[in-house]
Backbone as a ProteinNet text record, in pm:
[ID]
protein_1_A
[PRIMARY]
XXXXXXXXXXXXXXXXXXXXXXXXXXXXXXXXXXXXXXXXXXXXXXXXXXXXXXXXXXXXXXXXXXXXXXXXXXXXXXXXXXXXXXXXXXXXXXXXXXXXXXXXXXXXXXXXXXXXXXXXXXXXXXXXXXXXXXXXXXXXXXX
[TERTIARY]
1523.6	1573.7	1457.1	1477	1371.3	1334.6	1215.5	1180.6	1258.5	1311.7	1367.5	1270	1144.2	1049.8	896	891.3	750.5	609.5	497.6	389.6	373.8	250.4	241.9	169.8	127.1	38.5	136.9	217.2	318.6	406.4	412	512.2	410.1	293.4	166.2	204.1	201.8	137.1	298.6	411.7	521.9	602.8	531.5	518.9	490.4	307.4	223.6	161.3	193.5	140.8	6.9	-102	-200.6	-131.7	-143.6	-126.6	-116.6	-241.4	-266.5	-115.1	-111.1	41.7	150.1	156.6	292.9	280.5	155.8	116.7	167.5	130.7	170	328.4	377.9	494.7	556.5	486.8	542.3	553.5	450	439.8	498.7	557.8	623.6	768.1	779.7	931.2	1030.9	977.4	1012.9	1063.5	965.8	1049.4	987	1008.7	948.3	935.7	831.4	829.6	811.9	821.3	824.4	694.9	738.1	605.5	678.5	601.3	624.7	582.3	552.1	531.9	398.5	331.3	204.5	134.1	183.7	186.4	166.8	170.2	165.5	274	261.6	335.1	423.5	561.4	653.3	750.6	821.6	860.4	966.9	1157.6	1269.5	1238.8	1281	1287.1	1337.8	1436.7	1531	1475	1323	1236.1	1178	1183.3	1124.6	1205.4	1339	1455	1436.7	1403	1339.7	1219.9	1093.1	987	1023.7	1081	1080.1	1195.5	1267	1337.2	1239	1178.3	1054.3	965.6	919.7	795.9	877.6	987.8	1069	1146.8	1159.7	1196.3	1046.2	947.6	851.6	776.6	829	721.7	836.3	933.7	1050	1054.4	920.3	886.1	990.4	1064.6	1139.9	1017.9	1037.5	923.1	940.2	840.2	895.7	959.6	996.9	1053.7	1183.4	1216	1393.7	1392.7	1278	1323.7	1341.5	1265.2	1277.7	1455.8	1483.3	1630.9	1731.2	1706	1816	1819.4	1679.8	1650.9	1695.2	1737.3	1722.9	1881.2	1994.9	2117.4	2184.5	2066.5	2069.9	2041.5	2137.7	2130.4	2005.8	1968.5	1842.4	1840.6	1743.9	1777.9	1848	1917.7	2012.5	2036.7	2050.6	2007.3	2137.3	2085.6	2181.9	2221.6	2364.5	2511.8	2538.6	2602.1	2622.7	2697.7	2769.5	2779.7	2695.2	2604.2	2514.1	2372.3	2414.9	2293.5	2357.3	2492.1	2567.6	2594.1	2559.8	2542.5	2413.8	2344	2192.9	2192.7	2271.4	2273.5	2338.9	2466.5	2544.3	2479.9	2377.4	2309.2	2186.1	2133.7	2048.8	2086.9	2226.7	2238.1	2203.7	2283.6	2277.4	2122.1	2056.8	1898.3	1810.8	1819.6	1808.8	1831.6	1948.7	2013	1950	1919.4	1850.6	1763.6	1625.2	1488.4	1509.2	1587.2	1612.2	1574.8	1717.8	1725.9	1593.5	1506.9	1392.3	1293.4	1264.1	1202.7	1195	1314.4	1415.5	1367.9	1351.3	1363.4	1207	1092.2	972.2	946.3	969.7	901.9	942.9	1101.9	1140.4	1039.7	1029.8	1003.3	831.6	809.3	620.2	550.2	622.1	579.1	556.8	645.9	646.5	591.5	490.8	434.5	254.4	249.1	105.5	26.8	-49.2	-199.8	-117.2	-11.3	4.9	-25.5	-34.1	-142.4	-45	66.6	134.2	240.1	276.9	351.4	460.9	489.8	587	768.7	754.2	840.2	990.6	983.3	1113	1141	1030.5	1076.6	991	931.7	858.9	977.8	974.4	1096.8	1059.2	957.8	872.8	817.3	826	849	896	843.6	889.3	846.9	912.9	885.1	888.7	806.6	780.8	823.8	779.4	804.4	938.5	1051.3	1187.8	1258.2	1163.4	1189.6	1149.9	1040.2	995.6	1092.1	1209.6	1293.7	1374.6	1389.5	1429.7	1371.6	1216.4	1166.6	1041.2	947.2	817.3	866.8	729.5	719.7	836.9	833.6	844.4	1049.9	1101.5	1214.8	1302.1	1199	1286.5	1294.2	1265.4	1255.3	1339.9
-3166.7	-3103	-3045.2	-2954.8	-2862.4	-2982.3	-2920.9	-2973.7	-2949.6	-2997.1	-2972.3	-2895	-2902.2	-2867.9	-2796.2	-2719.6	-2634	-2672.5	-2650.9	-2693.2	-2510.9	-2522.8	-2386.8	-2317	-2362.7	-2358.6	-2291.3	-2345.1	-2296.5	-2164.7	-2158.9	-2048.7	-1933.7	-1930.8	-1826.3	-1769.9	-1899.1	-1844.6	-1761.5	-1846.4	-1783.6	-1642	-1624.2	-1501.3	-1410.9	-1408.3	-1370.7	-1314.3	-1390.5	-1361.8	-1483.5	-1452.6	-1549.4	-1651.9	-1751.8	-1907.1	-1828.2	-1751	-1714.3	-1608.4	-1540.9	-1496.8	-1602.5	-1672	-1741.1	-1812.4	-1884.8	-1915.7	-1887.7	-1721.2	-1588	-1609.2	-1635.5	-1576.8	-1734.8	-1852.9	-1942.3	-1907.9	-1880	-1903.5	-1779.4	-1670.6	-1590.6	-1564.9	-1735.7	-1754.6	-1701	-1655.5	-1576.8	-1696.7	-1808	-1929.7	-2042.8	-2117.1	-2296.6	-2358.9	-2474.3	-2545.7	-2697.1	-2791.8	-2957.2	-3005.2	-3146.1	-3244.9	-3333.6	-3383.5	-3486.9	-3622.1	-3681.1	-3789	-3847.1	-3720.9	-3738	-3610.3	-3593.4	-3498.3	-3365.1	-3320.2	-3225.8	-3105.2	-2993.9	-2875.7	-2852.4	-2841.5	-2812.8	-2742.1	-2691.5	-2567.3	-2569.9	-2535.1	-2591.2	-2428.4	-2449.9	-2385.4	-2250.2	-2241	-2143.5	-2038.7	-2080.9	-1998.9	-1919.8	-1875.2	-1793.8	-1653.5	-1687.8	-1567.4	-1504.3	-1587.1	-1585.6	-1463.4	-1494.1	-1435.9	-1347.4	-1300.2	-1165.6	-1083.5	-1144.8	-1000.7	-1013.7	-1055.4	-1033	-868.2	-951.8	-865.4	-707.4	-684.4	-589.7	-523.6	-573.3	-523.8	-439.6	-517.3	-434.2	-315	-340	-258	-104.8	-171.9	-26.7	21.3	-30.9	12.8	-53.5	-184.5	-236.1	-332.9	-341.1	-396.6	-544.6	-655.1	-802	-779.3	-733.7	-822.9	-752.6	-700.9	-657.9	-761.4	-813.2	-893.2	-1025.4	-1078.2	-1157.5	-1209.5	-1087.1	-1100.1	-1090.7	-1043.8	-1061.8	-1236.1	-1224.9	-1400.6	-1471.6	-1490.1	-1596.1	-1603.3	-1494.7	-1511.5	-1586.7	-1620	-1722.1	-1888.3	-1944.1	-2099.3	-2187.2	-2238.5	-2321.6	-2406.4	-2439.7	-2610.1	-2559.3	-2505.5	-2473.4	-2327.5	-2333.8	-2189.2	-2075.5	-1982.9	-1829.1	-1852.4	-1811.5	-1791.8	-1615.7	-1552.7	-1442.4	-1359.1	-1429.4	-1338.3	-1313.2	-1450.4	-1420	-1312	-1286.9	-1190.8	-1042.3	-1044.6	-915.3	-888.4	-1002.6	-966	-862	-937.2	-928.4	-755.1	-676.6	-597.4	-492.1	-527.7	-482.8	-411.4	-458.5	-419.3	-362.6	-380.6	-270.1	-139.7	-122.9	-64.9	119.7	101.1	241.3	290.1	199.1	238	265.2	181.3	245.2	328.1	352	510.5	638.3	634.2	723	712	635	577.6	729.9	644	723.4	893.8	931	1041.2	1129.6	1053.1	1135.3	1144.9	1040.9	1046.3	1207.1	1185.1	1296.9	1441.4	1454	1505.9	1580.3	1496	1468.1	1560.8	1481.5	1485.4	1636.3	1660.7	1809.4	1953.8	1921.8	1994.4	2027.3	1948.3	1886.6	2011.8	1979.5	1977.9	2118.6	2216.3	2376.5	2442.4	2356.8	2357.9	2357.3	2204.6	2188.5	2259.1	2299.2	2377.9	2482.3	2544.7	2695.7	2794.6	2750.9	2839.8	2958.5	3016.5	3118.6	3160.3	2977.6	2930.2	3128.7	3139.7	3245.8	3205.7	3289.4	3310.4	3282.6	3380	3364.6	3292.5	3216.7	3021.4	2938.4	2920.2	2793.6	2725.9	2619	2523	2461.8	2406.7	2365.2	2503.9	2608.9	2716.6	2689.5	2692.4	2645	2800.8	2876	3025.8	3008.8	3020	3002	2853.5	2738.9	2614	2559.8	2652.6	2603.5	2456.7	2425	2251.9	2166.7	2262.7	2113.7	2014	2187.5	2122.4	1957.3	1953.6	1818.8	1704.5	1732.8	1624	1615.9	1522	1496.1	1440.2	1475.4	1469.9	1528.3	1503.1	1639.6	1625.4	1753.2	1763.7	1822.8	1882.5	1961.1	1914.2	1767.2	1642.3	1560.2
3059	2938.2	2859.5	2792.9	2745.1	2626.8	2583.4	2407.8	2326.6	2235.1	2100.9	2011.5	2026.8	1908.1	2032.8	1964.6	1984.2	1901.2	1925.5	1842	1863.3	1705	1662.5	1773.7	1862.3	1988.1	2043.8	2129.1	2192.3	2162.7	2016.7	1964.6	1975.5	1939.9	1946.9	2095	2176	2313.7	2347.3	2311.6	2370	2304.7	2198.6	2084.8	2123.6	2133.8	2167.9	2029.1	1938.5	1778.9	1757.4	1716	1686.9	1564.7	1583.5	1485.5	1376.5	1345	1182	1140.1	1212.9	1202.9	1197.5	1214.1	1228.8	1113.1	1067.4	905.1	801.1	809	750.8	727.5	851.5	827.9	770.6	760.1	749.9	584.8	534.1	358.7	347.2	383.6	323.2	359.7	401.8	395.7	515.9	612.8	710.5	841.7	868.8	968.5	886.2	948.8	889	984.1	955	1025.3	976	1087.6	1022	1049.8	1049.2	1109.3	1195.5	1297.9	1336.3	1320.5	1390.4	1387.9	1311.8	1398.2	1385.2	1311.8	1237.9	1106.6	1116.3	1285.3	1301	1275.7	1273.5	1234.5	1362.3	1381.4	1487.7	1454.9	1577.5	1523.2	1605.5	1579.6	1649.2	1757.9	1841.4	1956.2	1931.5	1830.4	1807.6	1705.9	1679.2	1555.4	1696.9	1826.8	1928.5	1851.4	1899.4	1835	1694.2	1599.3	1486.2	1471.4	1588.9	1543.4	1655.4	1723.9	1817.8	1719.9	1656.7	1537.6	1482	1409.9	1296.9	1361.4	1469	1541.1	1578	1646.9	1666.9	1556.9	1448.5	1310.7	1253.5	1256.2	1197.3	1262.5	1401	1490.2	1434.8	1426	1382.4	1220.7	1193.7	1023.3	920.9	938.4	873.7	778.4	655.8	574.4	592.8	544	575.9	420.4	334.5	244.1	268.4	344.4	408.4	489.2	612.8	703.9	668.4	567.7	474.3	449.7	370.1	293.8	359.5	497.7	586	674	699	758.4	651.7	545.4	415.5	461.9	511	505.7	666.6	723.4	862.6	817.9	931.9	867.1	887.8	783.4	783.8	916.2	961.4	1068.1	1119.4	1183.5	1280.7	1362.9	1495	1583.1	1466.1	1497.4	1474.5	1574.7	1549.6	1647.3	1682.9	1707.7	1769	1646.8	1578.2	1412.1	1322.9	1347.2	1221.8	1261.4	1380.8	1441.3	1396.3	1408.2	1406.6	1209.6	1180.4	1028.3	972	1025	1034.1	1094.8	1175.6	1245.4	1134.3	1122.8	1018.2	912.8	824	725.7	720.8	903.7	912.4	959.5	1017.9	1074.4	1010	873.6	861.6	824.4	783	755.9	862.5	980.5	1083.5	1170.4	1152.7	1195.3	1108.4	970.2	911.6	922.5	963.4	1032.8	1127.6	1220	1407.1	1333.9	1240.7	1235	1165.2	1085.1	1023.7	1149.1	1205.3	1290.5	1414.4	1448.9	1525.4	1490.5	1318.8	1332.9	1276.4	1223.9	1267.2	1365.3	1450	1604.8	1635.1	1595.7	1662.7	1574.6	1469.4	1362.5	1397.7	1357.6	1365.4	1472.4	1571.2	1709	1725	1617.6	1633.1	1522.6	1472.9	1310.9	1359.6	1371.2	1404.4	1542.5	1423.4	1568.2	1580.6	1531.1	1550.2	1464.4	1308.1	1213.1	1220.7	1261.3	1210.1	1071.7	999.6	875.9	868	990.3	939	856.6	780.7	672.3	726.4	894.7	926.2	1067.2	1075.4	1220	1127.4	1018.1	1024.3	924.9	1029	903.1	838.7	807.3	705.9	548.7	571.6	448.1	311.4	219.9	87.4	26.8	50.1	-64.6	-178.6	-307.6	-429.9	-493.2	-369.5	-404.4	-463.8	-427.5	-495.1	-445.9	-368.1	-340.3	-398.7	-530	-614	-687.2	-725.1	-842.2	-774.9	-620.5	-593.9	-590.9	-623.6	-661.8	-578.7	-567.7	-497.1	-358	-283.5	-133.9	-57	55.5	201.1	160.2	185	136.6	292.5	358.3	490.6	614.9	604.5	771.3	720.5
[MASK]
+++++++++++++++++++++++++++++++++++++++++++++++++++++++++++++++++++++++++++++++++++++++++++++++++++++++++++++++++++++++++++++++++++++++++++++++

């Protein structure tokens, strides 16, 4: 039968996040961990699932204090079940779909912009003629 409990050793290696990360993520509320016996720091098995959304949330530019507030609505001491993952899903969903879509459209845009030095009037989609995009406010308005 497997372990019930991981040492911070183990979660690093099975992570692949250094200790000092998992620290990190301990004091900013993100997993926890206990002691045992022998006063060491352990960690329930089910904090693996824990720190691979963490790591895969941020690598997708999700901030920790979103990943934070969504982990705070998972049950303490006890594994996530298959709703509370789809909760968790639920409320990223549409922010990540608008993520996808800037990105999208980044990448499409960008790509027919940079290193071509022609900023013509009638293909560059990036064009702001007499800056009438300020009136919507600061930073990039056409991605």
């Amino acid at each position: 039968m497997a372990e019930k409990f991981l040492s911070v050793g183990d979660v690093a290696r099975r992570s692949g996040l250094p200790v000092s990360t998992l620290h990190f993520y301990e004091r900013k509320g993100l997993i926890a961990s206990e002691r045992n016996a022998a006063n060491h720091r352990v960690y329930r098995r089910e904090i693996l699932r824990r720190v691979s959304v963490i790591k895969v949330a941020q690598s997708a530019g999700v901030s920790l204090a979103e990943i934070a507030e969504a982990l705070s609505s998972l049950p303490p001491g006890a594994a996530p079940d298959t709703d509370d993952w789809a909760r968790i899903s639920e409320v990223w969903f549409d922010d990540l779909t608008r993520r996808i879509n800037l990105l999208t459209a980044l990448r499409d845009k960008m790509g027919k912009c940079i290193g071509c030095g022609c900023l013509s009037v009638k293909t560059c989609p990036l064009y702001n003629e007499n800056d009438h995009l300020a009136e919507e406010g600061s930073g990039p308005r056409l991605l």
